[in-house]
C-alpha positions in Angstrom: 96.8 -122.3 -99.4 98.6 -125.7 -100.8 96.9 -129.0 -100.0 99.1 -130.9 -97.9 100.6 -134.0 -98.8 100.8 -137.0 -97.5 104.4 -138.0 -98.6 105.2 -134.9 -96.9 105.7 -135.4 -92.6 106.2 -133.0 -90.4 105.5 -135.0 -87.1 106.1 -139.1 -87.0 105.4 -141.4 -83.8 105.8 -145.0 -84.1 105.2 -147.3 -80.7 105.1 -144.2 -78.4 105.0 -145.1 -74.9 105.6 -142.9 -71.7 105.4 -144.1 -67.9 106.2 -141.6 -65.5 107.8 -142.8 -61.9 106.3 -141.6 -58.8 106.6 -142.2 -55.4 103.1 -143.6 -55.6 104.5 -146.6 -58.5 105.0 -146.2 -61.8 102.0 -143.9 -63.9 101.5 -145.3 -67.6 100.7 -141.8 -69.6 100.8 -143.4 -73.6 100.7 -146.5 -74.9 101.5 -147.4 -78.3 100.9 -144.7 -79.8 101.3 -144.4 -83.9 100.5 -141.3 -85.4 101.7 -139.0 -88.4 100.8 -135.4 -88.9 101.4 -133.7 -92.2 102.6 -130.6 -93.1 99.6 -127.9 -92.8 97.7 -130.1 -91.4 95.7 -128.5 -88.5 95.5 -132.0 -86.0 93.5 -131.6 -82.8 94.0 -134.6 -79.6 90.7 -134.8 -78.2 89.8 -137.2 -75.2 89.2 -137.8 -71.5 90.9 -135.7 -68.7 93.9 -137.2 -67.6 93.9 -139.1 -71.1 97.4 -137.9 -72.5 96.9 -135.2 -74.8 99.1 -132.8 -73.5 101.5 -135.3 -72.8 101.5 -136.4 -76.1 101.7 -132.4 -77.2 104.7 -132.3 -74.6 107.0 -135.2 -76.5 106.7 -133.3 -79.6 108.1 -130.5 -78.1 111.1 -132.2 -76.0 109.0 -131.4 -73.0 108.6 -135.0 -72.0 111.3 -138.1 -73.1 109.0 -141.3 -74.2 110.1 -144.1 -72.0 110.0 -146.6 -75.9 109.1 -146.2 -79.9 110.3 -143.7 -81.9 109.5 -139.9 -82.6 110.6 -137.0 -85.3 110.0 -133.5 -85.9 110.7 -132.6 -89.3 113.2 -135.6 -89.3 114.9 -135.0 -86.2 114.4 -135.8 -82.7 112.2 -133.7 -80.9 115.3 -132.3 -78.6 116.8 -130.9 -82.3 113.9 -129.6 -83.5 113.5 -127.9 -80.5 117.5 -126.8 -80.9 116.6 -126.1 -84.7 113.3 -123.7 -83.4 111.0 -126.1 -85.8 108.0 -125.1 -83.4 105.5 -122.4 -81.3 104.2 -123.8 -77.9 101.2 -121.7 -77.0 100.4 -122.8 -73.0 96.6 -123.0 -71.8 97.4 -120.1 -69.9 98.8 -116.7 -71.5 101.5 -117.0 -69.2 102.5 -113.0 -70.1 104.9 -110.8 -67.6 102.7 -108.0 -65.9 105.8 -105.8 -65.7 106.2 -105.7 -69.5 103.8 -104.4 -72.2 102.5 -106.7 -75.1 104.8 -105.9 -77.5 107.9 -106.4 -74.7 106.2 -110.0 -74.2 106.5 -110.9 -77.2 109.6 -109.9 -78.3 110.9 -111.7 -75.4 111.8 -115.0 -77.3 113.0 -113.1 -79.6 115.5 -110.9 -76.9 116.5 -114.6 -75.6 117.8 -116.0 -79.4 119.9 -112.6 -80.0 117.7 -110.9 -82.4 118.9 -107.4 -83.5 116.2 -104.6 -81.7 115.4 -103.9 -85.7 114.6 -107.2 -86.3 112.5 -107.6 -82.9 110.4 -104.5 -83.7 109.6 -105.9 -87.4 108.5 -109.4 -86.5 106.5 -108.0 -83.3 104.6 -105.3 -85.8 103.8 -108.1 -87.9 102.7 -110.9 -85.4 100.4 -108.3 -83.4 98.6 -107.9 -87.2 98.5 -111.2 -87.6 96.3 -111.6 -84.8 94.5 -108.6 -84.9 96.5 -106.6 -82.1 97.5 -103.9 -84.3 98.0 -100.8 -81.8 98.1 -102.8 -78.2 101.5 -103.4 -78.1 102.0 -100.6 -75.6 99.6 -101.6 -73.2 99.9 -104.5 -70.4 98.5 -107.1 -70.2 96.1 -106.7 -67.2 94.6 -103.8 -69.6 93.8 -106.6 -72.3 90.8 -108.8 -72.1 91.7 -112.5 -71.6 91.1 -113.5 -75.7 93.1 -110.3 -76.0 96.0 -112.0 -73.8 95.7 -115.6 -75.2 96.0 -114.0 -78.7 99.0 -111.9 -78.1 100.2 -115.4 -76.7 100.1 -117.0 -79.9 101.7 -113.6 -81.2 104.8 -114.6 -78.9 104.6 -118.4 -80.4 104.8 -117.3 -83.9 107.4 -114.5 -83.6 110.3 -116.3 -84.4 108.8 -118.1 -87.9 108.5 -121.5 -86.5 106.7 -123.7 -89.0 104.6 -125.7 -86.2 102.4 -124.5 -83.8 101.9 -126.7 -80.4 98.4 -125.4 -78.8 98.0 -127.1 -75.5 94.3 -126.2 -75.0 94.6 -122.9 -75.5 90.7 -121.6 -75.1 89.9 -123.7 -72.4 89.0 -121.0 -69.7 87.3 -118.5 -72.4 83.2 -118.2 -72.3 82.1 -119.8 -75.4 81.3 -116.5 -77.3 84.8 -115.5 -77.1 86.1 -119.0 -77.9 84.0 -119.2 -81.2 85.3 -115.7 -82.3 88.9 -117.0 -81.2 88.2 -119.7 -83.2 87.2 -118.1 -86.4 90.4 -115.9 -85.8 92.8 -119.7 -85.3 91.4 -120.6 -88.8 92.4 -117.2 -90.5 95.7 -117.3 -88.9 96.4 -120.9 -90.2 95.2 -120.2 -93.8 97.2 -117.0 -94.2 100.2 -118.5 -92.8 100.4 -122.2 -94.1 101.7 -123.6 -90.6 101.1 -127.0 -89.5 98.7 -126.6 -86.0 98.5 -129.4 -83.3 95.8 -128.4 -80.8 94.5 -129.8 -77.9 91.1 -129.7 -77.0 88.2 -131.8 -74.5 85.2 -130.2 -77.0 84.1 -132.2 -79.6 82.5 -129.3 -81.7 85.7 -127.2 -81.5 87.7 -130.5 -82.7 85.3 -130.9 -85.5 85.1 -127.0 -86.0 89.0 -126.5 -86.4 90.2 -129.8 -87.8 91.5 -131.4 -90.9 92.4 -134.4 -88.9 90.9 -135.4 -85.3 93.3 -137.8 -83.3 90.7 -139.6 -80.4 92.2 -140.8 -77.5 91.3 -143.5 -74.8 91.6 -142.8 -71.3 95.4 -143.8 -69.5 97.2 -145.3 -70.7 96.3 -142.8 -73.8 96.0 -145.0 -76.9 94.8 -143.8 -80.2 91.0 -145.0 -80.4 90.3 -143.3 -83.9 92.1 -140.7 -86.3 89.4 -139.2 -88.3 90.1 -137.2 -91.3 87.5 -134.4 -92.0 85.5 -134.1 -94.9 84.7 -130.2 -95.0 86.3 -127.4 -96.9 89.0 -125.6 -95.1 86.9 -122.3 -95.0 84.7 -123.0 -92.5 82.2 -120.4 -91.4 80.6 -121.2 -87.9 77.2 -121.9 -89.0 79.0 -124.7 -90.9 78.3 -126.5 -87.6 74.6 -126.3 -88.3 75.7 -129.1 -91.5 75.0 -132.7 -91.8 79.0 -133.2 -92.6 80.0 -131.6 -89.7 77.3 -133.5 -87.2 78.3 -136.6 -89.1 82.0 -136.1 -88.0 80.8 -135.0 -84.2 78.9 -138.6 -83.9 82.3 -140.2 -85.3 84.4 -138.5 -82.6 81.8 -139.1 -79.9 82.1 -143.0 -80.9 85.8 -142.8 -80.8 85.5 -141.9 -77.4 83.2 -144.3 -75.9 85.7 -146.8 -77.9 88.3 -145.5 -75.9 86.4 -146.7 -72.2 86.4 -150.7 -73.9 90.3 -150.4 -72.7 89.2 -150.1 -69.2 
């Protein structure tokens, strides 16, 4: 796969700041937020609940308008990289239709932007390989086991060939032998493909597991406390873990963190 490079930005967030209105007063979700994430990067957010991850995750898919700075997406605004299809959202939930089988799922963005039934049945056949659902597309999804479902999730994000891949905390509701397998599968994906990954997480080994850059966060309004780039190879088994490097990089994010509470 090509090392990235840093003259070459895919995301770029200067100043962000986002306050929602509510009837209870005004909530202050980011503040200040400067960030840049580079194509192939694989960049997890990583903080408190309630810190601003997934908001963060949201403006760089046009899901939420920041109240002040500036944001792009391969250049453009996040509303035309939206338009332009630059991304894959993947929700923490599979969020599939029980009336329609895998495959049908999936091809459903695809249904929705006018592809030719062809096309649909070649990018679906490829996307269930891709994530190791070869031969489930004709089942539903209640006869799938929940990694089975959050995978052909991420089959339905990367149907249509986007270059970026938004994971809003994807694995958050597996059991932690499913997670790390799910895990081990994420990495594979993103070498064999070459896409840029922002993922959201709250565990610190899975940040530090999955990461070429770890973006700590402070609890709201979210500020960035720490960006850490990682030192280990990008072929990472999981007993990896087990390494100096990688227990190094945990204490850095866990400092990052307790950064974050000298905002309070």
């Amino acid at each position: 796969m090509t090392t990235p490079s840093a003259a070459d930005p895919v995301v770029e967030a200067r100043g962000i700041d986002l306050t929602f209105q509510t009837a209870d007063g005004p909530v202050h979700a980011l503040k200040g937020v400067d960030l840049t994430i580079n194509r192939r990067d694989f960049v997890s957010f990583i903080g408190p609940s309630g810190c601003g991850k997934t908001t963060l995750l949201r403006t760089i898919a046009a899901l939420e308008t920041p109240t002040g700075g500036s944001l792009t997406v391969n250049g453009m605004t996040p509303d035309e990289a939206r338009k332009a299809r630059a991304y894959g959202y993947v929700f923490q939930a599979p969020g599939l239709y029980p009336w329609r089988t895998i495959a049908q799922n999936i091809s459903l963005p695809l249904e929705i932007m006018g592809y030719s039934k062809a096309d649909r049945a070649e990018r679906v056949a490829r996307v269930l390989e891709l994530v190791d659902l070869s031969g489930f597309g004709g089942k539903y999804p209640w006869q799938l086991s929940g990694g089975m479902q959050q995978r052909a999730s991420i089959a339905r994000a990367l149907s249509f060939d986007a270059d970026i891949l938004l994971m809003d905390e994807p694995f958050g509701a597996l059991d932690e032998i499913v997670r790390d397998r799910l895990n081990e599968a994420l990495l594979d994906l993103w070498a064999r493909t070459g896409k840029t990954i922002v993922f959201v997480t709250h565990s610190i080994p899975e940040a530090v597991y999955l990461s070429t850059k770890i973006v700590v966060m402070s609890p709201r309004p979210g500020r960035i406390t720490r960006v850490i780039d990682s030192p280990l190879p990008r072929t990472r088994p999981l007993e990896i873990r087990d390494s100096s490097d990688f227990i190094a990089v945990a204490q850095d994010v866990r400092e990052g963190l307790r950064e974050g509470h000298s905002y309070d």
